[in-house]
C-alpha positions as CSV (number, residue, x, y, z in Angstrom):
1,X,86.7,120.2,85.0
2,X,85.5,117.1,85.5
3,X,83.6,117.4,89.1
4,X,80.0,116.2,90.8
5,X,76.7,116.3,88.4
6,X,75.5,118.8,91.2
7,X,78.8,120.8,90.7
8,X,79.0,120.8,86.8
9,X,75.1,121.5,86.9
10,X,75.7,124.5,89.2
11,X,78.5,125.6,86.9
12,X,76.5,126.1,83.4
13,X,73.7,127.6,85.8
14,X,76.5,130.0,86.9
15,X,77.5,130.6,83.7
16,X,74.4,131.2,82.2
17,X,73.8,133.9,84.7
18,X,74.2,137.3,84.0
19,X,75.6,139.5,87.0
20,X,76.6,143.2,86.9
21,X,79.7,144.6,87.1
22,X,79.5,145.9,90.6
23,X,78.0,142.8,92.2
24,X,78.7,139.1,92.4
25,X,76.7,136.5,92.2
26,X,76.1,136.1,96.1
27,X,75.3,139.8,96.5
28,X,79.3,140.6,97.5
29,X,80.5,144.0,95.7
30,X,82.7,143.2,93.1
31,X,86.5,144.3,93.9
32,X,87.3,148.3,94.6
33,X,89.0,150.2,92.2
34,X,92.8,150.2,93.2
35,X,94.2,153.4,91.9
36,X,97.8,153.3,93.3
37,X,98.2,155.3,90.0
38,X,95.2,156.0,88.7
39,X,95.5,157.0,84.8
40,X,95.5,152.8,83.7
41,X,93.6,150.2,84.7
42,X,94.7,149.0,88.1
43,X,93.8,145.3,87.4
44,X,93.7,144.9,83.5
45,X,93.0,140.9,84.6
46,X,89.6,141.1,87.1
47,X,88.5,138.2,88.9
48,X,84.8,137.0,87.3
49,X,84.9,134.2,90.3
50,X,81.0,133.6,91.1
51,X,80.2,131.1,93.9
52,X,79.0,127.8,93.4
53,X,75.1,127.7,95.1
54,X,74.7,126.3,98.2
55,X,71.3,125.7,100.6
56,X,70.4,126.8,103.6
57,X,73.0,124.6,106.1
58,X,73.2,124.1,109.7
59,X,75.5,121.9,111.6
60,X,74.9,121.0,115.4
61,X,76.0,119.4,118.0
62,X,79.9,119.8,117.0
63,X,82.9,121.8,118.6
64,X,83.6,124.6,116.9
65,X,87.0,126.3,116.8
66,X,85.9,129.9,115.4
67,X,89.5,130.8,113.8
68,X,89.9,133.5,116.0
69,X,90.7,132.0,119.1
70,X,87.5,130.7,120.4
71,X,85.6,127.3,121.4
72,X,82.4,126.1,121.8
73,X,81.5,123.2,122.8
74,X,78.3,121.2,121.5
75,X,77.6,124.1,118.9
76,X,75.6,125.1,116.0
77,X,76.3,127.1,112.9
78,X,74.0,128.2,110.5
79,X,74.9,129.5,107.0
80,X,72.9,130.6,103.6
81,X,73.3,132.9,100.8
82,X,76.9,132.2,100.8
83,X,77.6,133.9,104.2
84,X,77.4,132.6,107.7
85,X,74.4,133.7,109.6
86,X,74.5,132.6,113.2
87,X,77.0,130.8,115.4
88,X,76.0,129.7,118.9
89,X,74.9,126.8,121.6
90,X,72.1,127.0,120.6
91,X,70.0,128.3,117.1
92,X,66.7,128.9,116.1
93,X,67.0,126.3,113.1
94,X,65.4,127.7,109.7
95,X,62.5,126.1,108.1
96,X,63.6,124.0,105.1
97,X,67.5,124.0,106.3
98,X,69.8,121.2,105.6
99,X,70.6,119.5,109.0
100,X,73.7,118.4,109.4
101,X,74.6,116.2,112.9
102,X,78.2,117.4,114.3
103,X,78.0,115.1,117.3
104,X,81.8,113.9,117.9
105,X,83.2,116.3,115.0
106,X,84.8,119.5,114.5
107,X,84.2,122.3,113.3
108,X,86.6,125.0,112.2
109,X,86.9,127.7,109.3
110,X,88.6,126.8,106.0
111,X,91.9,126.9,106.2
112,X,94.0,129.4,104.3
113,X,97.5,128.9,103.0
114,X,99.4,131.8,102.7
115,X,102.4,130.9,100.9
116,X,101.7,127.9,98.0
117,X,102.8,127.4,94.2
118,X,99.8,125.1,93.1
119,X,99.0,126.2,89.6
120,X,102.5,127.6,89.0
121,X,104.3,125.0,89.9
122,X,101.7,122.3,89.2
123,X,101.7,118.1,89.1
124,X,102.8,116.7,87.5
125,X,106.4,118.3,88.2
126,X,107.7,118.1,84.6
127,X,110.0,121.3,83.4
128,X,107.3,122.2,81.1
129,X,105.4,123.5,83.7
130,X,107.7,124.6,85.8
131,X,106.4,128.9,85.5
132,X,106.8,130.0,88.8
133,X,110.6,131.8,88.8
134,X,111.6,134.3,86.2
135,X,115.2,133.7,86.3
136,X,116.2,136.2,84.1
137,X,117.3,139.2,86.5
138,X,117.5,140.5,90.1
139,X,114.1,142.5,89.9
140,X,111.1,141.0,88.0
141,X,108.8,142.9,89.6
142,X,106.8,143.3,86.5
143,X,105.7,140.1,86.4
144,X,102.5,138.2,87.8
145,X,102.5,134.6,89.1
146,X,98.5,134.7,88.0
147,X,99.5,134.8,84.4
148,X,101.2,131.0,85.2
149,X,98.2,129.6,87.4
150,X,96.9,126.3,85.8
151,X,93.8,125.4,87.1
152,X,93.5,122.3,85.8
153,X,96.8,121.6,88.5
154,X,95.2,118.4,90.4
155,X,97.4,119.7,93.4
156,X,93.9,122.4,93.8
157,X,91.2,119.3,94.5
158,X,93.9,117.5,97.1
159,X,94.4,120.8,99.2
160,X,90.5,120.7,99.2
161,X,90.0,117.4,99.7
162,X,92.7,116.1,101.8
163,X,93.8,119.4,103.9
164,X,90.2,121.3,104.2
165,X,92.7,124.4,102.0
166,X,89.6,126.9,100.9
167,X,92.0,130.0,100.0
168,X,95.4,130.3,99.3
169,X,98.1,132.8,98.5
170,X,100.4,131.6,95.0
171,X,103.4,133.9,95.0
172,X,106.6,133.4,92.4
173,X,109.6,131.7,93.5
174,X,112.9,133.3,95.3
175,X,115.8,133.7,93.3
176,X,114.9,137.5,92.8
177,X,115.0,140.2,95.2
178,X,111.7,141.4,93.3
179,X,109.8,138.1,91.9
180,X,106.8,140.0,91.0
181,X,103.1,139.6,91.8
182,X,101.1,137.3,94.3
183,X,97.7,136.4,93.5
184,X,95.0,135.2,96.3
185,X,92.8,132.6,94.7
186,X,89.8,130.8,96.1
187,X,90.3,127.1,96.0
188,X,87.1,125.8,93.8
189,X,87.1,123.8,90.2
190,X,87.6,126.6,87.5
191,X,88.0,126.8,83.9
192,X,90.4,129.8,84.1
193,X,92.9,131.3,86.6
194,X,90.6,134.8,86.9
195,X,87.4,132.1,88.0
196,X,89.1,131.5,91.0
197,X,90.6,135.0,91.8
198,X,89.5,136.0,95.1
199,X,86.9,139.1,94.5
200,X,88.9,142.4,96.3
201,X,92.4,140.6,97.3
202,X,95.2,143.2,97.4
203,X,98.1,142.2,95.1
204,X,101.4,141.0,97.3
205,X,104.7,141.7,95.8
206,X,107.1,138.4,96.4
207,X,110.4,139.1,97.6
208,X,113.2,137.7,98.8
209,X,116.5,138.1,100.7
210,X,119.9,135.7,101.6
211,X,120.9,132.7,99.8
212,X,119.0,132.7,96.7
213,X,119.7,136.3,95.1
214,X,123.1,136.2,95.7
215,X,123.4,132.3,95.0
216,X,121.8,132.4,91.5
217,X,123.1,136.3,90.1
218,X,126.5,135.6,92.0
219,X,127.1,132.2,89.6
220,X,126.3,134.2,87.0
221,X,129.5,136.6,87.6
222,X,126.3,139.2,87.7
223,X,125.1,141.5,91.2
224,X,124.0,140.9,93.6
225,X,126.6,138.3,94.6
226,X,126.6,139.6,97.9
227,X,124.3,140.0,100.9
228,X,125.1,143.6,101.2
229,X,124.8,143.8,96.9
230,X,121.4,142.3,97.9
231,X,120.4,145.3,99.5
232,X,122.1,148.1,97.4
233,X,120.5,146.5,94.6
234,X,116.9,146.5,96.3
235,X,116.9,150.0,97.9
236,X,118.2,151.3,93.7
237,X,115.0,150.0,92.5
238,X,112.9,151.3,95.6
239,X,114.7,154.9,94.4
240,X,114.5,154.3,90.7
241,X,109.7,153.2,91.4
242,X,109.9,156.5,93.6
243,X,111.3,158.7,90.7
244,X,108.5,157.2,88.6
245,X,106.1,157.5,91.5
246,X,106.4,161.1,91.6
247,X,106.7,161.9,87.8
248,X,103.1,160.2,87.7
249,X,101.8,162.2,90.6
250,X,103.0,165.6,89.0
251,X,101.4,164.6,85.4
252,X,97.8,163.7,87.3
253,X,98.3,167.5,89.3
254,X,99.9,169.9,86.6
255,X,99.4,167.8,83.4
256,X,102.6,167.8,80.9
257,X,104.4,164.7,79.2
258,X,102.5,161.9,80.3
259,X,105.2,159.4,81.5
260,X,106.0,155.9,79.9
261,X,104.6,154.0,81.4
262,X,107.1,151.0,83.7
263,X,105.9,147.3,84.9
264,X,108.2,146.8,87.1
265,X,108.0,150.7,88.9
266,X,104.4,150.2,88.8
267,X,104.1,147.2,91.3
268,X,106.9,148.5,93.7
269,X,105.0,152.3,93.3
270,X,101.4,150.0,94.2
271,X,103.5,148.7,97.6
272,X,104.8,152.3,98.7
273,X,100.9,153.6,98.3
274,X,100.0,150.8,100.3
275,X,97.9,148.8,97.9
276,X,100.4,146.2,97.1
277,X,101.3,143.7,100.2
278,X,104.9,142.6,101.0
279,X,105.7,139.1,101.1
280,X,109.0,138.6,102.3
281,X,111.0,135.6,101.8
282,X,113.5,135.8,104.7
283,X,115.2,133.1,107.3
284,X,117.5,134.9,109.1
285,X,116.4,137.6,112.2
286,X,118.8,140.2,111.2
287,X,118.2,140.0,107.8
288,X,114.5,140.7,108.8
289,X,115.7,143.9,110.9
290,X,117.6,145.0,107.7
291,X,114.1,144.7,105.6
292,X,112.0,146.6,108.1
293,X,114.6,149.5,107.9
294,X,114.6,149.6,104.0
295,X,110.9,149.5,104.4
296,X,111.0,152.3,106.7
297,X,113.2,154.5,105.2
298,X,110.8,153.6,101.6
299,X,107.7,154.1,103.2
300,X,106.2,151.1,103.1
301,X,105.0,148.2,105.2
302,X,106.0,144.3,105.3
303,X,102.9,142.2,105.3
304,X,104.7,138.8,106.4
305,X,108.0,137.2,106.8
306,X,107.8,134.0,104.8
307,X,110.0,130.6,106.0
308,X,111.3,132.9,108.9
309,X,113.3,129.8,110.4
310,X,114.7,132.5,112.6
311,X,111.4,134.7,113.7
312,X,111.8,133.1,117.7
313,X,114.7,135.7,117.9
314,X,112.4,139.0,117.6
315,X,108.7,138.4,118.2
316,X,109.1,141.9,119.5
317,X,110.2,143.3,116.4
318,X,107.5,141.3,114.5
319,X,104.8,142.9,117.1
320,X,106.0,146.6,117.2
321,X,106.1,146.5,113.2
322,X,102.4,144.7,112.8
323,X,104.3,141.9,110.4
324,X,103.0,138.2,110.3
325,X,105.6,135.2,110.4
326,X,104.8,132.5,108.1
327,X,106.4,129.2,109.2
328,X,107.2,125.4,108.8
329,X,106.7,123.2,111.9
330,X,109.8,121.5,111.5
331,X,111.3,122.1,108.0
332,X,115.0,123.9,108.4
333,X,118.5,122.8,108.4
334,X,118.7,122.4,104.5
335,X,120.9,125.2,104.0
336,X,123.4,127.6,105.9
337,X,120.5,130.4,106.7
338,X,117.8,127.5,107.5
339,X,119.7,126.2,110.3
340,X,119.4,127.9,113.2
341,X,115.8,127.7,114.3
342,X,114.0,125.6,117.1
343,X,111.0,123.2,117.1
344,X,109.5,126.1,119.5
345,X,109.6,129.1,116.4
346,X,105.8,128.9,116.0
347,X,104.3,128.7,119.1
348,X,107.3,131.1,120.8
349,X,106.6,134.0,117.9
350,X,102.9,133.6,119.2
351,X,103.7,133.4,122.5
352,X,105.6,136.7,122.1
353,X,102.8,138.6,121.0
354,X,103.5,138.7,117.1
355,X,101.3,137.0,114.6
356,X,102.2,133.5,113.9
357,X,101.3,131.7,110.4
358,X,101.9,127.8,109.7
359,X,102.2,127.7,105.7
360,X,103.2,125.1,103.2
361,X,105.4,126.4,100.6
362,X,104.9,122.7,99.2
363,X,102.0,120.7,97.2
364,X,102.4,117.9,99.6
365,X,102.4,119.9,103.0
366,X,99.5,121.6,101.9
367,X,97.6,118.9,102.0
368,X,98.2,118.5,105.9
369,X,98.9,122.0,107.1
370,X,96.4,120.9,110.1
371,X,99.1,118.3,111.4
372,X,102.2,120.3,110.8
373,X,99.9,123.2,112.8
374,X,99.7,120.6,115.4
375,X,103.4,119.6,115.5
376,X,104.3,123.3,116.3
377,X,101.6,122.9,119.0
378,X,103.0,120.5,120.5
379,X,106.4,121.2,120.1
380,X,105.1,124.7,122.3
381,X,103.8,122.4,125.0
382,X,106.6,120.7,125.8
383,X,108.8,124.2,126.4
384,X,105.7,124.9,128.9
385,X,104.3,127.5,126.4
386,X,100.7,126.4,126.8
387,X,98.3,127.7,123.8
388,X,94.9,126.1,123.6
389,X,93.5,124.0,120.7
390,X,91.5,127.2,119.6
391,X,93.9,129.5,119.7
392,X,96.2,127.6,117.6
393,X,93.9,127.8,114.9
394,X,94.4,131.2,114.6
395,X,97.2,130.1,112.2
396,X,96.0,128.9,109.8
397,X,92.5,130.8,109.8
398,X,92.4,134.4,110.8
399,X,96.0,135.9,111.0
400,X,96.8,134.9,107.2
401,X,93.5,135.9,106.6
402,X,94.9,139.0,108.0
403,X,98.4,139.2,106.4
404,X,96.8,139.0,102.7
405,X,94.3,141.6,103.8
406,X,91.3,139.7,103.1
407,X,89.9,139.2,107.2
408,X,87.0,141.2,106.6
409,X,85.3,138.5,104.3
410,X,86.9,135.1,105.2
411,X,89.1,133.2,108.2
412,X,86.9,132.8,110.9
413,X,83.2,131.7,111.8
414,X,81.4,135.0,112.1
415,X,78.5,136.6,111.1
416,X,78.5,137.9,107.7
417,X,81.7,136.5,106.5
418,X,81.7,134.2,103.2
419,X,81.2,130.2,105.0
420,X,84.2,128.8,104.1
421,X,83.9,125.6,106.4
422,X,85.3,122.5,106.7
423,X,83.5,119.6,109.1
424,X,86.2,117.1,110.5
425,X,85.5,113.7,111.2
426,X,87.7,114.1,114.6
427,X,90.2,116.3,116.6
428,X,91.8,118.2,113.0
429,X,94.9,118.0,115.0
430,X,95.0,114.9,115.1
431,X,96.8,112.5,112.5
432,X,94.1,110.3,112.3
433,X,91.6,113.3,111.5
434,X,90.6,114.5,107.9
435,X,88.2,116.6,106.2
436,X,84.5,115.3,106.2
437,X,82.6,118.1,104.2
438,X,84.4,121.5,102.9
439,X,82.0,124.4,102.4
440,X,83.2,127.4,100.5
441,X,81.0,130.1,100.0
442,X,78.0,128.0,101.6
443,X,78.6,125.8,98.6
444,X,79.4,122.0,99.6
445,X,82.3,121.3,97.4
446,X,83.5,117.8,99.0
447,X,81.8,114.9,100.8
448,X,84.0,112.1,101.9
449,X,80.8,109.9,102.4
450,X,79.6,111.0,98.6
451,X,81.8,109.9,95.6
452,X,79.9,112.2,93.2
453,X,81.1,115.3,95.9
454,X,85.0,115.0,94.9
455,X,86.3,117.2,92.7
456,X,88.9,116.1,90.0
457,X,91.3,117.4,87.3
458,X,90.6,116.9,83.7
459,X,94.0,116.1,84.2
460,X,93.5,112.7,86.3
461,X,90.9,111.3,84.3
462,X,91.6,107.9,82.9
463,X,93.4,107.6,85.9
464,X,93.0,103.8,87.6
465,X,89.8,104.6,89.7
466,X,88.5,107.6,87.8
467,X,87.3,105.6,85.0
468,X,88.8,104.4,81.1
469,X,89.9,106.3,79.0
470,X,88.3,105.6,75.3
């Protein structure tokens, strides 16, 4: 890549270092070993992402939205070593520490996208890189959307640059009930897909219900061409990857055969032990009641409910079952089971107790998931649903920080958690408002103010501003 001197600099340092296998760069263990079954190498593609280096930061004087719901008004953060180390009024501020003055800005942490296909379905959108659906059968759960990510995708620096995006969640497309493997990936400039792979991010299994099975295997004179087909197709593979489940369990306690071993029975086995997440593309309420009952009577949990056009119907469901709703502000009515939503779906599944997500789905939206969070905000407002600016954050910070099981490092300005922040130049939910400095892992990746701080694709260089080409 193509980035700042400081950055490219920082990258051969990086590369040059040596770390060991059980510890990153910044002192972070390296990921656990998954061993949904534990006879193979539960991630034959580890992440080697090392942080860029940062210094010793503190920003005063700003309001900070924490991510999880809080405010504070005229306050300081301090971060170094990667992590943040304080966050208050008012800070002791360390000797030698970069000073930053927040006075009239905003604070907030970076935000996380949990549903995107930068990298898989990259700019430019010619059909040569179009890798992100394997249209090829009903369940391709034995595929992984990492093994399509292209770094060099210049959609990666305009999430960062433009929409303050410092993690994000690519899954595969929707034409498949099963469409295989979702990867977290933190948003920095990388040479190869497993540089950017979050350290410790559970895998999430993409699936989907509705239109699109039964629209795309139905044309083909093949199942599922129905809804219900949709379902009996889904709950024969869930019986099929508990077979296999169990033949593996029995081989690790009284030895035998060994089994051969299955790709696709292998990620749905990884859900029901509870080390794969669910990511379940669904618009309609009762089609969501219908996946919490297969999931129930499979054993396994639902992570989120992505698009969920209809989630206003059942926050309650949503809340009793612990499942997130990912939604658009105002993107529905493009087909039959996107219709019947309201502008209120965000702030009303909040409102009723169930975790609400604002996500992009789109390499454009992604670059202003701040605004659409503030449409939905609004929208809440004028129903006389009154959510503060802070809390409001919370979607697009700590509950998808939650729903991709990654809250414990990153999603909200605390203590000990990587410093993923991004300094706005004004209200972020305002239009007029954009990204002044992103931090991710202490690590300033973009400046507005500095050209030499804005990362770029190898892809866009030679492009009118960015220099000739010779």
């Amino acid at each position: 890549m193509r980035i700042a001197a400081v950055l490219l600099a920082a990258t051969l340092a990086l590369f040059g270092c040596a770390t060991t296998s059980s510890e990153s760069a910044s002192g972070v263990p390296a990921a656990p070993d998954r061993s949904m079954i534990s006879v193979f190498d539960p991630d034959p593609f580890p992440s080697t992402y090392q942080p860029y280096p940062g210094v010793p930061t503190v920003i005063r004087g700003a309001t900070i939205y924490d991510g999880e719901g809080g405010q504070i008004d005229n306050g300081m953060v301090y971060f170094a070593d990667g992590r943040i180390q304080a966050i208050g009024q008012t800070l002791d501020v360390p000797e030698g520490a970069t000073v930053i003055d927040g006075t009239g800005l905003w604070v907030t942490p970076g935000i996380i996208d949990i549903h995107s296909h930068l990298g898989n379905y990259p700019s430019p959108s010619v059909a040569a890189h179009q890798d992100g659906n394997e249209i090829t059968g009903p369940n391709t759960a034995n595929v992984w959307t990492e093994h399509s990510i292209w770094p060099q995708d210049p959609g990666f620096s305009r999430a960062l640059a433009n929409g303050g995006v410092t993690t994000l969640n690519v899954l595969p497309g929707s034409a498949n009930l099963f469409g295989g493997r979702t990867v977290t990936l933190r948003n920095v400039p990388s040479r190869t897909m497993q540089e950017m792979k979050f350290p410790g991010a559970p895998y999430g299994l993409k699936m989907a219900c509705g239109e699109n099975p039964k629209r795309v295997y139905g044309s083909r004179n093949r199942t599922p061409a129905s809804r219900m087909a949709n379902i009996a197709v889904a709950r024969q593979a869930w019986i099929d990857a508990e077979r296999y489940r169990n033949q593996w369990r029995s081989y690790r306690e009284n030895g035998g055969n060994r089994p051969a071993r299955n790709l696709r029975h292998e990620t749905l086995a990884g859900v029901m032990d509870g080390e794969i997440l669910v990511h379940n593309h669904c618009y309609r309420a009762d089609e969501m009641a219908i996946m919490i009952d297969m999931a129930r009577e499979f054993g396994y949990t639902i992570s989120t409910f992505h698009h969920a056009v209809e989630a206003y119907k059942i926050p309650d469901l949503l809340r009793e079952n612990d499942i997130c709703a990912a939604m658009w502000a105002d993107w529905w009515g493009f087909k039959m089971e996107a219709y019947d939503t309201v502008f209120e779906n965000v702030p009303m599944v909040h409102n009723g107790g169930a975790c609400a997500i604002v996500h992009s789905d789109d390499q454009n939206q992604i670059q202003r998931l701040n605004q659409e969070a503030a449409k939905a905000l609004a929208d809440g407002r004028r129903a006389g649903i009154e959510i503060s600016d802070a809390e409001a954050w919370q979607w697009l910070a700590i509950n998808p920080a939650r729903a991709l099981g990654i809250a414990d490092e990153t999603g909200s300005l605390v203590a000990g958690k990587r410093a993923d922040i991004v300094l706005w130049n004004g209200d972020p939910f305002s239009v007029y408002s954009r990204p002044q400095m992103v931090w991710i892992d202490g690590a300033l990746l973009y400046d507005m103010n500095n050209p030499q701080l804005r990362p770029i694709s190898d892809f866009e260089l030679g492009q009118p501003g960015e220099g000739s080409v010779r």
